[in-house]
C-alpha positions as CSV (number, residue, x, y, z in Angstrom):
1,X,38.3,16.5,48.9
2,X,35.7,13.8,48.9
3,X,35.2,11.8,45.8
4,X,32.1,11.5,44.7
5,X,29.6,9.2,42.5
6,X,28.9,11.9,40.1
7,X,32.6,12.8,40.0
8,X,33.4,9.2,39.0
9,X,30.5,9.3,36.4
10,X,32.3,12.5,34.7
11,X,35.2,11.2,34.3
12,X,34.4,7.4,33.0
13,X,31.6,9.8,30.7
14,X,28.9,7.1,31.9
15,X,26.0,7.8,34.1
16,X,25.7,8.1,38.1
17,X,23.8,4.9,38.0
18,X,26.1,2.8,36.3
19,X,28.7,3.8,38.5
20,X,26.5,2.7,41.6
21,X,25.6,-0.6,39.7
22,X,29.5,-1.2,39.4
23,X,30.3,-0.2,43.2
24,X,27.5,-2.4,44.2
25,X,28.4,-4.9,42.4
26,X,25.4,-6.0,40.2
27,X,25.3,-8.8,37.8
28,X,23.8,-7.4,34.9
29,X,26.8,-4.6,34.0
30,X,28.7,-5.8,31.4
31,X,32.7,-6.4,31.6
32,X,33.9,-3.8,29.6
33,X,31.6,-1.5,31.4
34,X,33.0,-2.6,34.6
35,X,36.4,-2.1,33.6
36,X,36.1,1.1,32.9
37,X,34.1,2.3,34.8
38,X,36.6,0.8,37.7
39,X,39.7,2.8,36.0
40,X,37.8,5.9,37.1
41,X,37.4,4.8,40.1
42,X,41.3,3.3,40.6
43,X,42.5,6.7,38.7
44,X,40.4,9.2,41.1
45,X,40.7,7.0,44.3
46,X,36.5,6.7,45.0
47,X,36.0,5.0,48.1
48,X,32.4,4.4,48.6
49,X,30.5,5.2,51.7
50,X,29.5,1.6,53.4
51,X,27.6,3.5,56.1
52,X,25.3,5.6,54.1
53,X,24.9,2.4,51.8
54,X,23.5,0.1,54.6
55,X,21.1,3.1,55.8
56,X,19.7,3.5,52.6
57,X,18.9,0.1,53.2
58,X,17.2,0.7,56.7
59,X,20.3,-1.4,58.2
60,X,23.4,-1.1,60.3
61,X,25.7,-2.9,58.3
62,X,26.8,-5.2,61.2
63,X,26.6,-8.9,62.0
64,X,26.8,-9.4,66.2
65,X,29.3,-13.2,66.0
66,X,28.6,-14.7,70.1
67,X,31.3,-17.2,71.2
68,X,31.4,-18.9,74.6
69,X,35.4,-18.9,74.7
70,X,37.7,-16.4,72.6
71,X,40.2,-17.3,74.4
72,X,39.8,-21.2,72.9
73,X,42.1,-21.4,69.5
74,X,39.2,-22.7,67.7
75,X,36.8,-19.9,68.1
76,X,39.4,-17.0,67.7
77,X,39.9,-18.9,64.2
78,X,36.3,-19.2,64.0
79,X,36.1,-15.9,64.3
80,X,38.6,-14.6,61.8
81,X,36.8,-17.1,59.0
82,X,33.4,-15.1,60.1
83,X,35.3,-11.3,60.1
84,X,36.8,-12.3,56.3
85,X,33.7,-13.4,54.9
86,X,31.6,-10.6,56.1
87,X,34.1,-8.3,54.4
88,X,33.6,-9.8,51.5
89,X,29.6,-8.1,51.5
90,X,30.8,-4.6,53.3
91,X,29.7,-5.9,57.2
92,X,31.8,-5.5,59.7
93,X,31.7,-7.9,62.9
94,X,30.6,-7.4,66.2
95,X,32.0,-9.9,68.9
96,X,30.4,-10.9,72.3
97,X,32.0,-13.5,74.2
98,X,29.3,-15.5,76.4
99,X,31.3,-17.4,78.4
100,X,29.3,-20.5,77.7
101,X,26.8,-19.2,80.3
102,X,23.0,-19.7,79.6
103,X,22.2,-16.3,81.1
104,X,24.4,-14.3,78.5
105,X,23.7,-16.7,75.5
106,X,20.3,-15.6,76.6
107,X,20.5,-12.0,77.1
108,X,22.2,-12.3,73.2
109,X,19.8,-14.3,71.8
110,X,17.0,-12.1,73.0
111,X,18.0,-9.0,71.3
112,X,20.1,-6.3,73.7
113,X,21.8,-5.7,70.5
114,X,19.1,-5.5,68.0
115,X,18.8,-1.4,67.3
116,X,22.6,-2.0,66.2
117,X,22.8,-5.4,64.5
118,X,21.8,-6.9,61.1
119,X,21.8,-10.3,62.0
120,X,23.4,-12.9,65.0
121,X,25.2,-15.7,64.7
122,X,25.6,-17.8,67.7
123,X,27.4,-20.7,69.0
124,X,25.5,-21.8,72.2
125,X,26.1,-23.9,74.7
126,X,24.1,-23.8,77.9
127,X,20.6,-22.2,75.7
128,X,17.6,-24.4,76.0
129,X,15.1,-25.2,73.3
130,X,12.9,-23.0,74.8
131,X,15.1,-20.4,75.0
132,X,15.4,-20.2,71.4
133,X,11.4,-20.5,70.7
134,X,10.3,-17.9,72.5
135,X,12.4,-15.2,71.1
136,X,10.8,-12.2,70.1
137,X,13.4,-10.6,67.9
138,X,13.3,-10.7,64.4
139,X,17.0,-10.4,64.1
140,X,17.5,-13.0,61.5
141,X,20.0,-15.7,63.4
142,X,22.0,-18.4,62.7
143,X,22.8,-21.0,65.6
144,X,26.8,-22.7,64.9
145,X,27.8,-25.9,66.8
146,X,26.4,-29.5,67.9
147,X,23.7,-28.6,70.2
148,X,20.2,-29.9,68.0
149,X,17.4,-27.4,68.5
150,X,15.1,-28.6,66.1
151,X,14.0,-25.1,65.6
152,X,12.9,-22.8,62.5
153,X,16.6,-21.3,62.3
154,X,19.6,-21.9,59.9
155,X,22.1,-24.5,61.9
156,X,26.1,-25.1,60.4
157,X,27.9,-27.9,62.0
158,X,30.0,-30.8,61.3
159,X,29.0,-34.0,62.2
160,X,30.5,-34.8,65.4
161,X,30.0,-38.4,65.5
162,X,31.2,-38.9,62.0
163,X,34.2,-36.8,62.8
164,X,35.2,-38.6,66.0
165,X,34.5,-42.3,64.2
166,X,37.6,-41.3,61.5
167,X,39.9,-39.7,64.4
168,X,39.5,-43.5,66.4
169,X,39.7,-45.7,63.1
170,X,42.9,-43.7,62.0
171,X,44.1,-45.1,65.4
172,X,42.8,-48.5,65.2
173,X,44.0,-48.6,61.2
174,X,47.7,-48.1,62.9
175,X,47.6,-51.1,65.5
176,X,45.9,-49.2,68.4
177,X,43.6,-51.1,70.7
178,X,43.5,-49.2,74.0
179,X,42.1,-46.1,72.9
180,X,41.4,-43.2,75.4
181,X,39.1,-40.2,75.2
182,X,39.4,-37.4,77.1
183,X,37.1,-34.3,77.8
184,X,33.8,-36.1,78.6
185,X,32.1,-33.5,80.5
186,X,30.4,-33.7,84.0
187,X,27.9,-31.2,82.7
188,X,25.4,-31.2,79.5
189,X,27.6,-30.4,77.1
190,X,26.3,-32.0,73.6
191,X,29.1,-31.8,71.2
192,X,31.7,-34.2,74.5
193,X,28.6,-36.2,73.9
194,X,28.3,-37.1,70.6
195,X,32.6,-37.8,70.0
196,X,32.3,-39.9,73.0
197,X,29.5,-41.6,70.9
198,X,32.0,-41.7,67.8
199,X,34.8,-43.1,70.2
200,X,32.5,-45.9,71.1
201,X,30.7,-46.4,68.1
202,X,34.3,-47.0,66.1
203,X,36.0,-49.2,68.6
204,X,32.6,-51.2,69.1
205,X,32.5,-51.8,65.1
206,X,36.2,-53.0,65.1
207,X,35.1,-55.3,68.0
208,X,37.4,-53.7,70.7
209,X,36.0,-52.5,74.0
210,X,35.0,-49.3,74.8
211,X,36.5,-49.3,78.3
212,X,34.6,-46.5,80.6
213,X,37.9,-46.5,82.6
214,X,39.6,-44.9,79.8
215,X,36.6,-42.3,79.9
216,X,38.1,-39.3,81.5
217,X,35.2,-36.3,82.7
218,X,36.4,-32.4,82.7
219,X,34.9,-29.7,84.0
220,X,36.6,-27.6,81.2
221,X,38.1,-27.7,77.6
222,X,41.8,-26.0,77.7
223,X,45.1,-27.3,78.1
224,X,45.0,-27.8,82.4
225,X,42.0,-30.0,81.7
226,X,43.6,-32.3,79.4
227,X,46.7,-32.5,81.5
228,X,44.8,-33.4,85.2
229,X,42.8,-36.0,82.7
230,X,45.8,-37.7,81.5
231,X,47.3,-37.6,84.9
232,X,44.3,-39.0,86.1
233,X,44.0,-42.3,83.6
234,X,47.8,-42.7,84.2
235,X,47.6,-42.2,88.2
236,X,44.7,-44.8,87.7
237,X,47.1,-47.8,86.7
238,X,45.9,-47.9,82.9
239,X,48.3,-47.3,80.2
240,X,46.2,-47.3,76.9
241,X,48.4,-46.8,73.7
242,X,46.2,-43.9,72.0
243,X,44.6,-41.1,73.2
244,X,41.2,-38.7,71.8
245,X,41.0,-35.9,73.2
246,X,37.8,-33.6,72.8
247,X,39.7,-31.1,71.2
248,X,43.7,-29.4,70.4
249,X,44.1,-27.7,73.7
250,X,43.0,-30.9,75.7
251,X,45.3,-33.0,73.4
252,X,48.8,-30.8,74.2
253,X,47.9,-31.0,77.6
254,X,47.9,-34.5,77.6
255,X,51.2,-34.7,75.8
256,X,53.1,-32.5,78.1
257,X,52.2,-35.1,80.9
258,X,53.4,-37.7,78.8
259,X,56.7,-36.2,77.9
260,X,56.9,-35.6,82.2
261,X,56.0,-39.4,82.2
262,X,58.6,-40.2,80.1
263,X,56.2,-41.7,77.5
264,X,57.1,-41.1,74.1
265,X,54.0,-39.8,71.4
266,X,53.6,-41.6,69.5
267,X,56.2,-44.5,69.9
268,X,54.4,-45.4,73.5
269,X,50.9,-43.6,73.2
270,X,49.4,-42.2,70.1
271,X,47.4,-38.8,70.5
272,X,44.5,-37.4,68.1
273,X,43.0,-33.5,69.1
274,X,39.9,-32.2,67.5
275,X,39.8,-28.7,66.0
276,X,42.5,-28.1,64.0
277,X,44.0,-25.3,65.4
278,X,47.4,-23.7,63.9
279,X,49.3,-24.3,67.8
280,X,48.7,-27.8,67.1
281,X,50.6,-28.0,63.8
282,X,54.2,-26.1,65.4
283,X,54.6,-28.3,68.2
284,X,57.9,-30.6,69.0
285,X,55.2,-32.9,67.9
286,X,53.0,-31.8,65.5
287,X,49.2,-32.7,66.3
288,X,47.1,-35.5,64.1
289,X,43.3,-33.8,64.5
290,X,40.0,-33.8,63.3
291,X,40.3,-30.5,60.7
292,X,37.0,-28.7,60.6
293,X,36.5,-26.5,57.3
294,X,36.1,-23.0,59.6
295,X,36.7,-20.8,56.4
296,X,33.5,-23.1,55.0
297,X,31.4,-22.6,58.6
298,X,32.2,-18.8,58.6
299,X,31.3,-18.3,54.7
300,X,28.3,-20.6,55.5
301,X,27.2,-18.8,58.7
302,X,27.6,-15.0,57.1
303,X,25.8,-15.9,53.3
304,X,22.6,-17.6,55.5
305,X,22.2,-14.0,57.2
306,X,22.5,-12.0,54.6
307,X,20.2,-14.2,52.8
308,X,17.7,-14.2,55.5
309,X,18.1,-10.0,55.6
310,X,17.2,-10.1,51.6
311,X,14.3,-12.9,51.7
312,X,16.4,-15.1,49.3
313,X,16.7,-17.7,51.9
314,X,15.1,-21.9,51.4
315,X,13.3,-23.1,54.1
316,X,15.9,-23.0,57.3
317,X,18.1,-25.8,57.0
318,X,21.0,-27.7,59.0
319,X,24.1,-27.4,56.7
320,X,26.3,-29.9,57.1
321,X,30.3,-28.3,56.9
322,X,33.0,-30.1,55.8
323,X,35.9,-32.2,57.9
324,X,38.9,-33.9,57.2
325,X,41.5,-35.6,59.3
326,X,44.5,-33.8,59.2
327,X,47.3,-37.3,59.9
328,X,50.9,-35.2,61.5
329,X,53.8,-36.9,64.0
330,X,51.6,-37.6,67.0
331,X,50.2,-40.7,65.2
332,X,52.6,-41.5,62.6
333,X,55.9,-40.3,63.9
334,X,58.7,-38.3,62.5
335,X,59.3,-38.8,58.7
336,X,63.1,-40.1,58.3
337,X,65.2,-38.2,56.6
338,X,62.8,-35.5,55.6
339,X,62.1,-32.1,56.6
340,X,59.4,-31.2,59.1
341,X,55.9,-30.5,57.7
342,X,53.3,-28.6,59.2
343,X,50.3,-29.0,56.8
């Protein structure tokens, strides 16, 4: 048999409404009135109703999360931050996978999902500025990633340039001076724009050249790219003695053809990935790489919509989400006489 608010309210001898201002959670109950009120609710096993909850509301209790590439590391991790934090406020998350294709970023942005979604968050990556002005839904959303839409809607994202400035002075700070990037992209692609900016920006500050030749263009972001674009600079006659790649993936496909080269990482060529992803830290080298805070971005993203839904947002904002360099083997070698560290 169902458990139910009054039956709670019986046996904690309080009333039904401070038992529904304890399930939901409100500020103003007092500890010792939470506590017991919560033994009632342990001892009798209550579990509240989230669906009737959110219709009482008028909503769904569902946040739509729109990722060009599940299969990428970085945005199944992405995704997971996003999933835990909704729980934490009772949604659940609905997943579309875009492809990175203007037309389904578009059909998403627009709506198809509205009667059945609370709010969208959406990392975009073909979607044009005017895309994004001329919606008509009233979906609240919240736009993740590098691309700048100067537009009225709540925008997380690290800052790329700053991010990729660290990753090429960690290099340089370790005797580098032929550094490579790889993952420029032959089409727009914003974010491969602004870390080849960082590349440059760093290497042109510690008066070394930016050498286009070490520029290497992909038409994609996963491990075969990064692998034809190190063949390619090494097929090419260069040897540089570091390597950027635009992101993890990219980076272990790089370091595959060098251990096929008989190049050693990082004794002969240093490499640095971007992302952070948990493949990276478990290789038979584990991968130095720009560390985005993704629990942060998914917390971030899921408290703007919510706050949006409840009209307890600012004006709309571009948040700024943390980023640190995570330093492992493939840049400073194996640790003598120590165990292997994954961190």
């Amino acid at each position: 048999m169902r458990v139910s608010l009054k039956d709670v309210a019986a046996h904690a001898g309080v009333s039904i409404k401070t038992v529904s201002n304890v399930v939901n959670n409100y500020q103003h109950v007092t500890p010792a009135m939470r506590e017991r009120v919560q033994r009632s609710i342990d001892a009798l096993g209550y579990q509240p109703n989230l669906a009737a909850r959110h219709l009482r509301k008028g909503r769904t209790g569902i946040i739509a999360l729109a990722l060009p590439e599940l299969g990428n590391p970085y945005f199944a991790e992405l995704a997971a931050s996003v999933i835990d934090a909704a729980a934490q406020h009772d949604y659940i998350v609905l997943l579309d996978h875009t492809g990175g294709l203007r037309e389904q970023e578009l059909l998403v942005s627009q709506g198809f999902r509205a009667r059945v979604i609370d709010g969208l968050i959406l990392s975009p990556i073909e979607l044009e500025t005017e895309d994004l002005r001329d919606r008509a839904q009233d979906v609240p959303l919240v736009l993740l990633g590098e691309r700048d839409y100067d537009l009225p809607y709540d925008h997380i994202a690290i800052d790329n340039v700053a991010a990729a400035r660290a990753a090429v002075r960690h290099l340089i700070d370790l005797g580098r001076r032929e550094v490579a990037f790889i993952g420029a992209r032959r089409r727009r692609s914003e974010p491969a724009q602004l870390r080849v900016r960082g590349w440059r920006e760093e290497l042109t500050a510690a008066g070394l050249a930016a050498d286009e030749g070490l520029v290497a263009a992909t038409d994609g972001w996963g491990h075969a790219d990064g692998a034809v674009a190190m063949t390619h600079i090494l097929d090419s006659g260069r040897r540089p003695d570091a390597v950027f790649a635009y992101n993890d993936p990219m980076a272990i496909g790089a370091m595959r053809v060098l251990h096929e080269r008989g190049l050693r990482v990082p004794e002969d060529i240093a490499v640095v990935g971007f992302d952070d992803v948990i493949e990276g830290r478990f290789g038979a080298v584990t991968l130095t790489s720009v560390s985005p805070d993704k629990a942060a971005i998914g917390r971030l993203a899921v408290e703007s919509v919510l706050a949006r839904l409840n009209d307890r947002a600012p004006e709309h904002r571009r948040i700024w989400a943390d980023y640190q360099l995570a330093e492992r083997e493939s840049t400073l070698g194996r640790p003598t006489g120590t165990g292997r560290g994954t961190a």
